[in-house]
C-alpha positions as CSV (number, residue, x, y, z in Angstrom):
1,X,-79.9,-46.1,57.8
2,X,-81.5,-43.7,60.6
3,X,-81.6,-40.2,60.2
4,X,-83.1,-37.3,61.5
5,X,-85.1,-35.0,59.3
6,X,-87.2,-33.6,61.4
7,X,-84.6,-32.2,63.6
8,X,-82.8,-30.7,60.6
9,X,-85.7,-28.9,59.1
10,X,-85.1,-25.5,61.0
11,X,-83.2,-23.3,59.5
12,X,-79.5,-25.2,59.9
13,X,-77.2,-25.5,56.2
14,X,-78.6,-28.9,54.7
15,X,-77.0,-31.6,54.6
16,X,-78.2,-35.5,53.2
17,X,-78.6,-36.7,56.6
18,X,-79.9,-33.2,58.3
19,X,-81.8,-31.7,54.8
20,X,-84.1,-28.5,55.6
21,X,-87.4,-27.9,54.7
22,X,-88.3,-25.7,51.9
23,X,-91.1,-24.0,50.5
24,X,-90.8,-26.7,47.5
25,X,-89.9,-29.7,49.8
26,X,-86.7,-31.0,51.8
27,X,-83.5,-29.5,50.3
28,X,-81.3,-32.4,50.7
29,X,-77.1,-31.5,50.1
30,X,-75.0,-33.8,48.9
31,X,-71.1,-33.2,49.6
32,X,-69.3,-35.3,46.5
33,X,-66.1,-36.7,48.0
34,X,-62.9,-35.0,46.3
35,X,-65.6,-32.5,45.0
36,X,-65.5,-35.1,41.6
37,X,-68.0,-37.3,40.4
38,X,-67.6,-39.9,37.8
39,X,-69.8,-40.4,34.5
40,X,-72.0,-43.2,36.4
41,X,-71.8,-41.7,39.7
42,X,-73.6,-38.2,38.1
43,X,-76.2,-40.7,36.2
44,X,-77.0,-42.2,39.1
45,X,-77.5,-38.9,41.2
46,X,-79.5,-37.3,38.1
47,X,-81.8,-40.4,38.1
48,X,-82.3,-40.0,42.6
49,X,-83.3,-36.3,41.7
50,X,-85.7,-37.2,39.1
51,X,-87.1,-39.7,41.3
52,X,-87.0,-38.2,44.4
53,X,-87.3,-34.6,44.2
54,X,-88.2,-32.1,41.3
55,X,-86.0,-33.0,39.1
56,X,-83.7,-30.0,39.5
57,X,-80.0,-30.1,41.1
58,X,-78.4,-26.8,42.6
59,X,-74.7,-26.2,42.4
60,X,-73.9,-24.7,45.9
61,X,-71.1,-21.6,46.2
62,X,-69.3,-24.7,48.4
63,X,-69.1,-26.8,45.2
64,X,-72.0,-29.1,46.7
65,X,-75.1,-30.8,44.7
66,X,-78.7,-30.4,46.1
67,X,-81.2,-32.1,45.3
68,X,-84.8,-30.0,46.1
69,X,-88.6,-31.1,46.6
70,X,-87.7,-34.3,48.3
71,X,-91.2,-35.6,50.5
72,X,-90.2,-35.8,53.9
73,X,-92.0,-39.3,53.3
74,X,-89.2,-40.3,51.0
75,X,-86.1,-39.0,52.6
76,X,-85.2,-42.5,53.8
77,X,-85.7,-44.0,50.8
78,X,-83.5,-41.4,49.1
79,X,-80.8,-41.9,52.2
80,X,-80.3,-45.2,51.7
81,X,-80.1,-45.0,47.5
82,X,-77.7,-42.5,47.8
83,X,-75.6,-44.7,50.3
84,X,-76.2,-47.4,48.1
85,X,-74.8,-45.6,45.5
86,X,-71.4,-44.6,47.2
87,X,-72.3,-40.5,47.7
88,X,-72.3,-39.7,51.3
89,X,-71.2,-41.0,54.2
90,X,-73.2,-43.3,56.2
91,X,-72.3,-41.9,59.3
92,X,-74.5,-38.4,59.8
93,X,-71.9,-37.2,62.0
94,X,-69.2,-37.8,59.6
95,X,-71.1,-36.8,56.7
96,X,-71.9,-33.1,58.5
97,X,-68.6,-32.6,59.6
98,X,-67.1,-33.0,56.0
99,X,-67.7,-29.4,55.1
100,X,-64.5,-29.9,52.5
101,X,-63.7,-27.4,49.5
102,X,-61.1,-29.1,47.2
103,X,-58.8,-27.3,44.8
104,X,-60.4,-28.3,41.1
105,X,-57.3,-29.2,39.5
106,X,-55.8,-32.5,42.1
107,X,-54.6,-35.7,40.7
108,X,-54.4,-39.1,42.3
109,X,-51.8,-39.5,44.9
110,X,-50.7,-35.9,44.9
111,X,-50.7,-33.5,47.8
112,X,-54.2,-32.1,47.3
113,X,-55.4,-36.0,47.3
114,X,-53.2,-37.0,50.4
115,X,-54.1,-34.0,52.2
116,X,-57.9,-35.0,51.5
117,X,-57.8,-38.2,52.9
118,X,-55.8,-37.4,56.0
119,X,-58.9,-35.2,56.5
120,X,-61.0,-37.2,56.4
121,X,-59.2,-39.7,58.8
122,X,-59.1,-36.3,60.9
123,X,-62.4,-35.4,61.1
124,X,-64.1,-37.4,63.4
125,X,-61.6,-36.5,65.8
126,X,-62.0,-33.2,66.3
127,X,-64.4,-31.8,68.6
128,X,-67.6,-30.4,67.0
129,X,-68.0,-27.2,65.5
130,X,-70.7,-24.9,64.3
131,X,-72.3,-26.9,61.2
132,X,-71.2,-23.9,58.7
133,X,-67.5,-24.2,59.7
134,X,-65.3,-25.9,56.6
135,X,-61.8,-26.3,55.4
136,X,-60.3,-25.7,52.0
137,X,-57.6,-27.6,50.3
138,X,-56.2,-25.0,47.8
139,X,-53.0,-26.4,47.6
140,X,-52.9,-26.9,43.8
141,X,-51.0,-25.3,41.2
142,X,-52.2,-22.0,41.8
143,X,-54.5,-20.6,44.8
144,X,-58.4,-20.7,43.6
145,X,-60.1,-21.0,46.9
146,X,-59.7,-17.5,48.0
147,X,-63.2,-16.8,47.8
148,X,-64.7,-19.5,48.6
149,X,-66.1,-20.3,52.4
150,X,-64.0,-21.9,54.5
151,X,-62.5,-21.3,57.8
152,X,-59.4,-23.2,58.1
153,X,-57.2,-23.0,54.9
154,X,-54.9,-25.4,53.4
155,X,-52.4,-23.1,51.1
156,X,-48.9,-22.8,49.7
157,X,-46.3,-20.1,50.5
158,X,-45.4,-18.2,47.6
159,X,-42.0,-20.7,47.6
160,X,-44.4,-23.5,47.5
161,X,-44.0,-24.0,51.2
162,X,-47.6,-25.8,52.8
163,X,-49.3,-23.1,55.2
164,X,-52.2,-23.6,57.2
165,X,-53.9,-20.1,57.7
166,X,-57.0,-19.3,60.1
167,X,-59.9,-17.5,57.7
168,X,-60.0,-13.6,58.4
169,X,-56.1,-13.8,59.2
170,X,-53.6,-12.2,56.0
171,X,-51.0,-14.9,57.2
172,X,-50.4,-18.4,59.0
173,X,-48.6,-21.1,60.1
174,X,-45.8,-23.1,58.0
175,X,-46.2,-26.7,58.4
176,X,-45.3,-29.9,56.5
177,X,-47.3,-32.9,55.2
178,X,-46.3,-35.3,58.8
179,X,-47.7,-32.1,60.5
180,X,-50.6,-30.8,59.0
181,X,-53.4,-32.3,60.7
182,X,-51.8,-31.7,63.9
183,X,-52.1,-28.4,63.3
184,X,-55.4,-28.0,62.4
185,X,-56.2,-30.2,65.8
186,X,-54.6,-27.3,67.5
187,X,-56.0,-24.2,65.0
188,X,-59.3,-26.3,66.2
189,X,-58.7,-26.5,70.0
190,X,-57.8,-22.6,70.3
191,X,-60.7,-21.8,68.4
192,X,-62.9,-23.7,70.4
193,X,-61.3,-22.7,73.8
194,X,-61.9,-19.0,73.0
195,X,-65.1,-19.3,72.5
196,X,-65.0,-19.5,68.9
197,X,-68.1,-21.3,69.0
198,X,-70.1,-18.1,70.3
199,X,-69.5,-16.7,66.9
200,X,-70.0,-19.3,64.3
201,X,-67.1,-18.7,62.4
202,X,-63.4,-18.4,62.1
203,X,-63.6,-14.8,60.6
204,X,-65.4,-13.1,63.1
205,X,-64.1,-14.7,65.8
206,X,-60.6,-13.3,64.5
207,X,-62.7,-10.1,65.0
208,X,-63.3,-10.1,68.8
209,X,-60.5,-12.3,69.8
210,X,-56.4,-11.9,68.7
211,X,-54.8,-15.1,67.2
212,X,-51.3,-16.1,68.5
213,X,-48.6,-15.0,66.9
214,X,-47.1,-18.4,66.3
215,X,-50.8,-18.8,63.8
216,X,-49.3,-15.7,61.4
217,X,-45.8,-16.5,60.2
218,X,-46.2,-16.0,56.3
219,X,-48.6,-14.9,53.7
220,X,-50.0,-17.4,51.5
221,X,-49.4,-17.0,47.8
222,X,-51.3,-14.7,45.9
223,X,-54.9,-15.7,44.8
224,X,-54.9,-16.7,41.3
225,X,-58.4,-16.0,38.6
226,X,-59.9,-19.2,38.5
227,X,-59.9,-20.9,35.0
228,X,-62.6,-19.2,32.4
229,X,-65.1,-20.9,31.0
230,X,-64.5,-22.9,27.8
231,X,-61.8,-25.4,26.9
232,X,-59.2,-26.5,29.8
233,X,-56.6,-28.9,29.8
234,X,-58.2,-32.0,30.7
235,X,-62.1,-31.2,29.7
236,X,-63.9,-27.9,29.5
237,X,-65.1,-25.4,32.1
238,X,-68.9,-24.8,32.4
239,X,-71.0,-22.3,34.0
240,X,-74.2,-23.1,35.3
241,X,-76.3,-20.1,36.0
242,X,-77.5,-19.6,39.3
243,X,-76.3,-23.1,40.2
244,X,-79.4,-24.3,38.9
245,X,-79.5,-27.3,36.3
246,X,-82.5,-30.1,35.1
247,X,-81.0,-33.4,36.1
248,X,-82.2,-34.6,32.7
249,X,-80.2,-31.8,31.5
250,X,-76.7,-33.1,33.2
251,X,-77.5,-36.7,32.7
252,X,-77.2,-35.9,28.7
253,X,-74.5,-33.5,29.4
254,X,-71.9,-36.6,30.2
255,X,-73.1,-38.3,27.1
256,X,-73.3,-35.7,24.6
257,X,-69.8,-34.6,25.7
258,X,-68.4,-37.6,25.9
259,X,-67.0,-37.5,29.6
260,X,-65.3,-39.2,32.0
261,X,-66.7,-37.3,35.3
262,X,-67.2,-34.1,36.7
263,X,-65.5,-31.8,39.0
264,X,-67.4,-29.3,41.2
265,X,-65.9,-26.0,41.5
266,X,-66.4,-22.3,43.0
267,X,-68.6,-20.1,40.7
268,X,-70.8,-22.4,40.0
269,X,-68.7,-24.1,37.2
270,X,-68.4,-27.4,36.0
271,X,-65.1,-29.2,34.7
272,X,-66.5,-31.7,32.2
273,X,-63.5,-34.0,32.4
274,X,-62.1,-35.5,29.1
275,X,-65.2,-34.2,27.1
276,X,-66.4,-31.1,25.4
277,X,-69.7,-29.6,24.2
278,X,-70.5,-27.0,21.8
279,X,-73.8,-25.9,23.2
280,X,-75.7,-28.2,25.4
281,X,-79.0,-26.6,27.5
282,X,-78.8,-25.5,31.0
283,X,-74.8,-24.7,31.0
284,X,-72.9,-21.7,29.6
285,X,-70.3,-23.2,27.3
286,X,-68.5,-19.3,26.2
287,X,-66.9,-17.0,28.8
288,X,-68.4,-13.4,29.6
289,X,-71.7,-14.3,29.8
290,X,-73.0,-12.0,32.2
291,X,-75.5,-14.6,33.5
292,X,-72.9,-15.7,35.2
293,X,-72.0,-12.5,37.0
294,X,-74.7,-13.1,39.1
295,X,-75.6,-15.0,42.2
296,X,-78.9,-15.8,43.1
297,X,-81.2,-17.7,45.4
298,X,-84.3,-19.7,45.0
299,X,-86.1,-16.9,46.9
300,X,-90.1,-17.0,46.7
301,X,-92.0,-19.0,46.8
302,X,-89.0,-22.0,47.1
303,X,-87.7,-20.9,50.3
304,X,-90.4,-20.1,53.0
305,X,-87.9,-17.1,54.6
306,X,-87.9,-15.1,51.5
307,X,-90.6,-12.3,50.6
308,X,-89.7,-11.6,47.2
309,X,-88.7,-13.3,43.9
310,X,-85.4,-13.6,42.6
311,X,-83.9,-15.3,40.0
312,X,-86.0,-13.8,37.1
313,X,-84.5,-9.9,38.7
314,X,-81.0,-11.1,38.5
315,X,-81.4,-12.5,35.0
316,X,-83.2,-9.1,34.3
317,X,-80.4,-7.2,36.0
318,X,-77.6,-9.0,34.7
319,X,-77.3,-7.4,31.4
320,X,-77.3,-3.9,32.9
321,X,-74.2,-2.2,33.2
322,X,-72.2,-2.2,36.6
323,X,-68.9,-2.2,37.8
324,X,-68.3,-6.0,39.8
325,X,-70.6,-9.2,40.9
326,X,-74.3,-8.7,41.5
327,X,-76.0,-10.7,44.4
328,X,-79.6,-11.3,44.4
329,X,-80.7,-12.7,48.1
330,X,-83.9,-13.3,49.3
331,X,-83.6,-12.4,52.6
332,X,-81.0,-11.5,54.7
333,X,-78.8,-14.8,55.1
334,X,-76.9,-14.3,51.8
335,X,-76.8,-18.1,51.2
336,X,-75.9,-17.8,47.5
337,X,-73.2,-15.9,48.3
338,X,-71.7,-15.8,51.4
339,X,-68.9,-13.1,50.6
340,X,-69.3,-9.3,49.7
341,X,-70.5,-8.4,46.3
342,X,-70.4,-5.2,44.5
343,X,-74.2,-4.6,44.7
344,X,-75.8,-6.9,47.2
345,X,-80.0,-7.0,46.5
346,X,-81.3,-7.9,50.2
347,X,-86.0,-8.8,49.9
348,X,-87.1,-8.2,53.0
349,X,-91.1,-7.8,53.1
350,X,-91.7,-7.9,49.8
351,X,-89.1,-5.3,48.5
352,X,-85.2,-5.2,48.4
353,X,-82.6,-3.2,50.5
354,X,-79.8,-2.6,47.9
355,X,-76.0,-3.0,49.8
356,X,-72.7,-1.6,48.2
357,X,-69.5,-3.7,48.6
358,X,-71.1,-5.9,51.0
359,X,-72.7,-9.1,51.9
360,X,-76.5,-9.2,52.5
361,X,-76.7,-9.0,56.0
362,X,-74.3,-5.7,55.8
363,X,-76.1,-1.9,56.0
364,X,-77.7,-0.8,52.9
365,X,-77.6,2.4,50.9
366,X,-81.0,2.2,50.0
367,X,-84.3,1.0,51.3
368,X,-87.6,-0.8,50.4
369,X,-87.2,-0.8,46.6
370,X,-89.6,-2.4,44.9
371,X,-88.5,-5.0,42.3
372,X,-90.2,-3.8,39.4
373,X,-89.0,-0.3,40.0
374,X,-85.1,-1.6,40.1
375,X,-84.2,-0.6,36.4
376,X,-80.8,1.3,36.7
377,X,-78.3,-0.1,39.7
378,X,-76.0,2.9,39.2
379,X,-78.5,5.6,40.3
380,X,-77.9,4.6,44.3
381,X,-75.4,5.8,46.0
């Protein structure tokens, strides 16, 4: 299998074939089909980690696995195990374009599945688009995608009726299962025509250019809270905080609960399917754990772009009290959270800018704070 790190090490989202370089190593991403992996197929992936990288997987806000610390020496090798081992595509093109977020709760051979595969059968025929561009699928019993990145959505009509809606748009287009990827061929060609490309994504696009009236014919159902954490039909919900698990850790996981598979979800959750645990290390088991009101990235010294530490200021933050989510970001990219928060936490050159109801890029409030001085979030403005 050919690939092409060195091209992909600059800065771009990573992917398996196209991983970015880190301050600990390649961060290679790996984009589980259907968003579920089974018992073996999460052994197998826990054992390339161990081998491979640093022994650490990160749960992604896209419901994606990454595996960090991989030698640029070994990405190959890693390439073709994972290929081996049925968990990307061995296509590059393919496997970048399949930017995918999949409502947690499908079942074989139902619309969610169907849709899925008719995707994936689409996907190499649309033209290119900017590599953070995806599509959700949130076309399951209730909407849980909402917040999730995406740019073209996949939803139901409050009647149930299938809707495909442009991202940044409060309504879209009513179509049918013989229609739907002929739709999002077109919803693909207008964006590109207009330039859509210019802007990266769907969303702010929608902000320089109108969409056609024919794109916003009915409002999607409302969003619905995601399942909590703890026993769910089917398995258990799990929260991993900060996306951020041993692979030792989630290799006993499926053993010690007893599972058939896992499914990636939003949140940085885990449905442990047809198992349960009581306690079991590196996963929140209980709901309100405010660990897992917080998003957080690697920061310093893992990424080379950030100036400032992270993840031990969010755990120490997370306990204070505060009205909505908390974002910890090491610089201004916001890649553990790509939507607003309630207080945003932006390093830049050593310190953090602190940004209210906003994402981190967004204007702050407040300036140059330094991290050991950030006791009390209510006290800005």
């Amino acid at each position: 299998m050919t690939s092409d790190p060195v091209s992909a090490i600059r800065g771009w989202c990573p992917g398996a074939h196209r991983p970015m370089m880190s301050g600990d190593g390649l961060v290679v991403r790996i984009r589980p089909f259907r968003a579920h992996l089974d018992t073996g197929e999460v052994r197998r992936l826990c054992a390339l980690a161990d081998r491979f990288g640093t022994g650490t997987l990160e749960l992604t806000s896209r419901a994606n696995l990454q595996i960090r610390g991989v030698a640029l020496a070994d990405h190959g090798a890693l390439l073709d195990a994972l290929d081996r081992a049925g968990l990307i595509d061995s296509d590059p093109e393919i496997e970048r374009r399949r930017n995918i977020l999949m409502t947690p709760d499908w079942t074989a051979g139902d619309l969610s599945d169907r849709l899925h595969g008719a995707l994936l059968r689409q996907l190499p025929l649309l033209p290119a688009l900017p590599a953070k561009m995806g599509i959700a699928i949130d076309t399951g019993a209730a909407a849980q995608l909402r917040q999730g990145s995406a740019d073209m959505r996949f939803e139901r009509t409050r009647d149930g009726q299938l809707l495909l809606r442009a991202d940044g748009a409060a309504r879209g287009r009513r179509i049918d299962e013989d229609t739907a990827m002929t739709a999002l061929a077109a919803l693909v060609d207008w964006f590109v025509a207009t330039g859509g490309a210019d802007t990266g994504r769907m969303a702010r696009h929608l902000a320089r250019v109108p969409l056609p009236e024919d794109w916003q014919q009915a409002a999607p159902r409302p969003d619905h809270h995601a399942p909590e954490i703890g026993p769910q039909p089917g398995g258990q919900i799990l929260g991993v905080p900060f996306g951020l698990i041993r692979a030792g850790d989630l290799a006993a996981l499926m053993t010690l609960g007893g599972a058939s598979g896992l499914r990636l979800m939003t949140g940085r959750r885990l449905w442990l399917r047809d198992g349960a645990v009581r306690d079991a290390p590196g996963v929140v088991t209980r709901p309100g754990d405010p660990l897992m009101t917080v998003d957080a990235c690697p920061g310093k010294p893992a990424c080379p772009r950030a100036t400032v530490e992270t993840r031990a200021l969010a755990a120490r933050l997370a306990v204070l009290p505060r009205a909505g989510r908390l974002h910890v970001s090491g610089c201004a990219k916001g890649c553990a959270r790509p939507v607003p928060a309630a207080v945003t936490l932006t390093g830049r050159d050593g310190c953090f800018d602190l940004v209210r109801n906003g994402r981190a890029q967004d204007d702050p409030v407040a300036r140059a704070l330094h991290p050991s001085r950030i006791t009390d979030l209510s006290e800005y403005p």
